[in-house]
N, C-alpha and C positions, 0 to 999 in steps of 0.2 A: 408295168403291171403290178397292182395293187394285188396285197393277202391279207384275208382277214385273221387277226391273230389272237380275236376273242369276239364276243359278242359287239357287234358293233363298233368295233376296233380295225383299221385296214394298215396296215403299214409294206413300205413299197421295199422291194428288195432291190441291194445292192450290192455292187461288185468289187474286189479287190484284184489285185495285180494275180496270185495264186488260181482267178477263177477262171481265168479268160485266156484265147489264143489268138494269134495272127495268122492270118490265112494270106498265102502267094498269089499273086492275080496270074494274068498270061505271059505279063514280060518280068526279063530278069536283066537287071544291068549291071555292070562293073564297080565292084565297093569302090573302088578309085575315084570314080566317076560322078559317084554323086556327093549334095551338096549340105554340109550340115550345120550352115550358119545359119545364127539366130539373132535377133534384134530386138533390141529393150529401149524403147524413145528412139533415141540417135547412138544409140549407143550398141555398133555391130558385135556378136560373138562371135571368133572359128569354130567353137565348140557348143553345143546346148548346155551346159556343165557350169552349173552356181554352187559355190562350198556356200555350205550354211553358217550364219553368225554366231557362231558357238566356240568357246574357248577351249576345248580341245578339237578347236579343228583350225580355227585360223588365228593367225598373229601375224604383224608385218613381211619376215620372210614367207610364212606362205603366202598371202594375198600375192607379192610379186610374184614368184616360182607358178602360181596357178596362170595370171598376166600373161607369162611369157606362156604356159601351155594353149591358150587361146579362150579359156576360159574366165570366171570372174569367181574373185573369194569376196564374201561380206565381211567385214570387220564391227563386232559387236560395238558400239558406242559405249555400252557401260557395262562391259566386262571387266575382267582384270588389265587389260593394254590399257583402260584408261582411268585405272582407277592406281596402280601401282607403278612407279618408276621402274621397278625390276622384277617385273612379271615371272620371269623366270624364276624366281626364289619363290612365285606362292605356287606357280605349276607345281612344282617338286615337291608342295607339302602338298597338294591334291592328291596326288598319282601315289603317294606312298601312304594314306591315311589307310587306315583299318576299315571294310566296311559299313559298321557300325556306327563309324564318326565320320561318316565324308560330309552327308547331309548339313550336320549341326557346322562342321567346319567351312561347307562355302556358306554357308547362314552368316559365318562372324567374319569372313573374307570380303562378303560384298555389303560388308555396313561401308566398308570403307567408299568415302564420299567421292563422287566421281569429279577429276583433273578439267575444264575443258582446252588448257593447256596441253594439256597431254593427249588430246585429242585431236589436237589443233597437229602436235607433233605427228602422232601414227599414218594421217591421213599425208602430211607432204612426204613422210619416207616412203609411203608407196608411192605416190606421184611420183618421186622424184626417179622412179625404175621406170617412167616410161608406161604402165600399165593403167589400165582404167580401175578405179578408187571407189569403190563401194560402202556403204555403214547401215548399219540399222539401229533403229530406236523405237521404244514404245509411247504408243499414242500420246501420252501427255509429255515424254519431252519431246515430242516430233519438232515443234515451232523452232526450240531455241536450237535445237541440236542441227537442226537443216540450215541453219543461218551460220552455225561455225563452220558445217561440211562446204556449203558453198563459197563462204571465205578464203578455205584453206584448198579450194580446188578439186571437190569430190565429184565424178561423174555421177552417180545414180545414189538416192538416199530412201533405205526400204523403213518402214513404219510397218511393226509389225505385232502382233499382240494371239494371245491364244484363237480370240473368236473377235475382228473385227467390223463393226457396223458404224455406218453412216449415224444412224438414230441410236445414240448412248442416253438413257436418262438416270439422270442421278439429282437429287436435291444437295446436295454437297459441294457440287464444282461443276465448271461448264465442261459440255462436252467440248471435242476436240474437232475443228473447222477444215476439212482434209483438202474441201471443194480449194478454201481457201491458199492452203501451204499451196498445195498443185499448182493455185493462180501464180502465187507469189516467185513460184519457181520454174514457171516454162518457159523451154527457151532456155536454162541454163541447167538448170538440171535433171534429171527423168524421176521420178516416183513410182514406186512399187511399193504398194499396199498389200497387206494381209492381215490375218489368214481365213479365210471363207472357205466352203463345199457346196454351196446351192448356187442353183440360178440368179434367182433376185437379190441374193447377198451380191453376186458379182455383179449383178448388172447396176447396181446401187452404188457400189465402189467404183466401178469406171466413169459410171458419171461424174465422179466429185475430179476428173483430169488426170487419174492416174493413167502410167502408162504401164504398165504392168500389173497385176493382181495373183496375189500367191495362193495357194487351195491345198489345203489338208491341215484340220485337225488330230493330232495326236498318232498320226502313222507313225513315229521314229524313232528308232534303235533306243535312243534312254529317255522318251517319253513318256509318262505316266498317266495324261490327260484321260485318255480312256478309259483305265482303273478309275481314277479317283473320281472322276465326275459326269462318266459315262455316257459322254458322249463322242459323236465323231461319225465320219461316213467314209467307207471304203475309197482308195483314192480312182481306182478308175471310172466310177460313179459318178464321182465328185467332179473328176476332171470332164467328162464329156459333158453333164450340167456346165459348168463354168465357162467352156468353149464355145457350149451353145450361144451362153449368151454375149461371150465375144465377138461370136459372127452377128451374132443381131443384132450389137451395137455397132458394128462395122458398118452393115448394111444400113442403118439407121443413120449414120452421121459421117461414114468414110472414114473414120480414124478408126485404127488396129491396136486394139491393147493386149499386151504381151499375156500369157496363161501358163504361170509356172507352175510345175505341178510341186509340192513341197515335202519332202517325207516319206519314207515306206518302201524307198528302193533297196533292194539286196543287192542284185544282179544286175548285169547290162539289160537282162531283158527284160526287166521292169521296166528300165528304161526307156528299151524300143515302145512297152505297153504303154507307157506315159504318153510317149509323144504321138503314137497310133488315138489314145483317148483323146487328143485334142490339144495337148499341152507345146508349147512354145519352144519350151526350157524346160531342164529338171534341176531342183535345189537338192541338195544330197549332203549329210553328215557323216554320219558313220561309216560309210563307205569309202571318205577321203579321210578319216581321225586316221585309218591305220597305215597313213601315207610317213613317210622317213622322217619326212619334213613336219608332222603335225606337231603342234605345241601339247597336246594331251600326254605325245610317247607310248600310243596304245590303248589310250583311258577315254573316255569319250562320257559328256555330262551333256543332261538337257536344259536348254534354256530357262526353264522355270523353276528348276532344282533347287536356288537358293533362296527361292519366297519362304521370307520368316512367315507367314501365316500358315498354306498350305502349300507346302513343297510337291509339284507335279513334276518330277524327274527323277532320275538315277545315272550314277556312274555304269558303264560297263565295258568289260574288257574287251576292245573290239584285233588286240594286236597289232603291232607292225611288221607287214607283210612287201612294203616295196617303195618305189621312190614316187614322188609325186608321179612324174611322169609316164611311168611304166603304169598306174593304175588306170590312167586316162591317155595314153597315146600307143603303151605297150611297148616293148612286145609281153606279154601274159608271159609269167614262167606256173602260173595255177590255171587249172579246168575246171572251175568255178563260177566263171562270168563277171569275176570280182575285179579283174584285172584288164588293160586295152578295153576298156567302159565303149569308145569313141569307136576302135574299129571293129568291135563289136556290133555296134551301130548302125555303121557304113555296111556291113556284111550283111545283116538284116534289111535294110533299105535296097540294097540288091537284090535278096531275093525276094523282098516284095514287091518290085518293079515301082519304087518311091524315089523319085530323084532328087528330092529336096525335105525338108522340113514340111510342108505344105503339101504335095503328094504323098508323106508319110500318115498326116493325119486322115487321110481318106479311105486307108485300107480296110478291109472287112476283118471287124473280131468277129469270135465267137466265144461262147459260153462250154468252156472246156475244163471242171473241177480239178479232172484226171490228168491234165497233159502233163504237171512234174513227177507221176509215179507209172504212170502210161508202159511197160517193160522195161524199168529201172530195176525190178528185183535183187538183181546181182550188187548192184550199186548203191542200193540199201542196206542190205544185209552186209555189204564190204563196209561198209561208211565213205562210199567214195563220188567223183561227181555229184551228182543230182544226189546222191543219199545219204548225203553229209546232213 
């Protein structure tokens, strides 16, 4: 439903995680009981749970430790793991800069030229744990970068950039051929593409043989995209657009492309709303930065932060609050939603009467502004639960 929001102006309203609720059907089934894997190419999850490829959230020991949780971490291609022999010595100047100087400091941290040696390194020491090997890279190193990942034995390799389209025009450089990398690489390795929010952005990007496609714009803890350049669409909006037209490329050709939803999550139950909107998978940051294990230590940056032109990101203190495991398998020692992500999950998939990923996306939202202040009074006025 379209509104007009001047003279001849119609613009369509949309939804965020905050606006919407889940509604129970008739049946309720046993959290034990149901199923909450997921699937990327050939590539099975236990868990719906992707760390995002952000330096304060993954480096080689988390990618494994996520592995063994049942989920998948990305590893940045041209972050710090592969830009520095001992990462650890620049983390430490990150997390203790002033905030004043963090900006100008990963500005002169990521001049440094990127290893693909050292890339070639990160990706076999997670192999070498056993786990499935993930990386990302932006559209113009997508080519070269996907031909070291598959060398070195990488399961899935995401291409991902603020807002990406099949049709880039530029007089400058050729665009980037995505239909092609995909050709180049099916059958050995899976591709996820990003980041779109509409319909015909995704349905445009599956075509080119991706198996997955990422959705959201600027939802993310130390993301700025929405200040600075103001755009972006609500992610449950986004997501149900996106999955549309998943199912109608399904229907249209029998292949199933994955719909991760990317950004924006607080809570587990955003989560549930994620995968209710239509989404596959959720990719999540800040939410695992404040994991034992994170290479941030509590500090959490956005991917775009160190563009010497305009910097679309921020540091922010997100804490450490517990071990990887506990924030995604549990048990919670907080009542926040922050922590047991997964049987948080499984508990809501119960009482929606959802026994899988795929009868969870079917359930009935609604349009509910009020449900996190709904008789919280006390719990506001405390700062406590919901009113934190």
């Amino acid at each position: 439903m379209a509104f007009f929001i001047g003279k001849d102006r119609e613009a369509r309203r949309a939804y965020g995680f905050d606006e919407v609720a889940l509604v129970p059907g008739l049946v309720t089934i046993d959290p034990e009981e149901v199923d909450v894997v997921s699937k990327i190419g050939d590539v099975n999850l236990k868990i719906p749970i992707i760390a995002s490829a952000m330096d304060g959230v993954v480096d080689v020991n988390f990618a494994i430790e996520m592995g063994h949780c049942g989920g998948l971490a990305v590893l940045n291609s041209e972050g710090i793991q592969t830009r520095y022999e001992k990462p650890q010595e620049i983390l430490k100047k990150i997390v203790t800069a002033k905030p004043d100087e963090v900006t100008n400091l990963l500005q002169q941290i990521y001049r440094e030229p990127i290893k693909e040696e050292l890339l070639k390194l990160r990706i076999q020491q997670i192999k070498k744990a056993g786990v499935p090997v993930a990386l990302s890279a932006i559209p113009k190193r997508a080519e070269r970068f996907a031909e070291i990942a598959l060398e070195a034995g990488a399961d899935l390799f995401f291409i991902q950039s603020t807002v990406t389209s099949v049709r880039h025009e530029s007089s400058k450089y050729a665009s980037v051929d995505f239909a092609r990398i995909c050709k180049n690489l099916k059958k050995k390795m899976a591709v996820v593409i990003g980041n779109c929010v509409t319909y015909d952005q995704a349905l445009a990007l599956m075509e080119t043989g991706a198996s997955g496609i990422l959705v959201g714009i600027g939802p993310g803890a130390a993301c700025t995209t929405r200040g600075v350049l103001g755009m972006g669409v609500p992610q449950v909006t986004s997501t149900v657009d996106c999955a549309q037209a998943r199912d109608f490329y399904f229907k249209k050709t029998g292949k199933y492309i994955s719909i991760i939803t990317d950004g924006g999550m607080v809570t587990s139950g955003d989560i549930c709303k994620a995968i209710a909107s239509g989404a596959d998978a959720v990719m999540i940051g800040s939410g695992l930065a404040k994991a034992t294990e994170s290479p941030g230590k509590g500090y959490h940056w956005g991917m775009a932060m160190p563009d010497r032109y305009l910097p679309r990101g921020t540091r922010v203190w997100v804490g450490t609050t517990a071990l990887l495991r506990e924030i995604l398998l549990g048990p919670a020692n907080v009542d926040d939603g922050t922590q047991n992500l997964v049987g948080a999950l499984k508990v809501a998939m119960g009482s929606l009467g959802a026994r899988n990923i795929k009868e969870m996306q079917l359930v009935e939202i609604i349009i509910a502004p009020d449900i996190k202040s709904e008789g919280k009074v006390y719990q506001k006025a405390q700062k406590l639960g919901m009113g934190k």
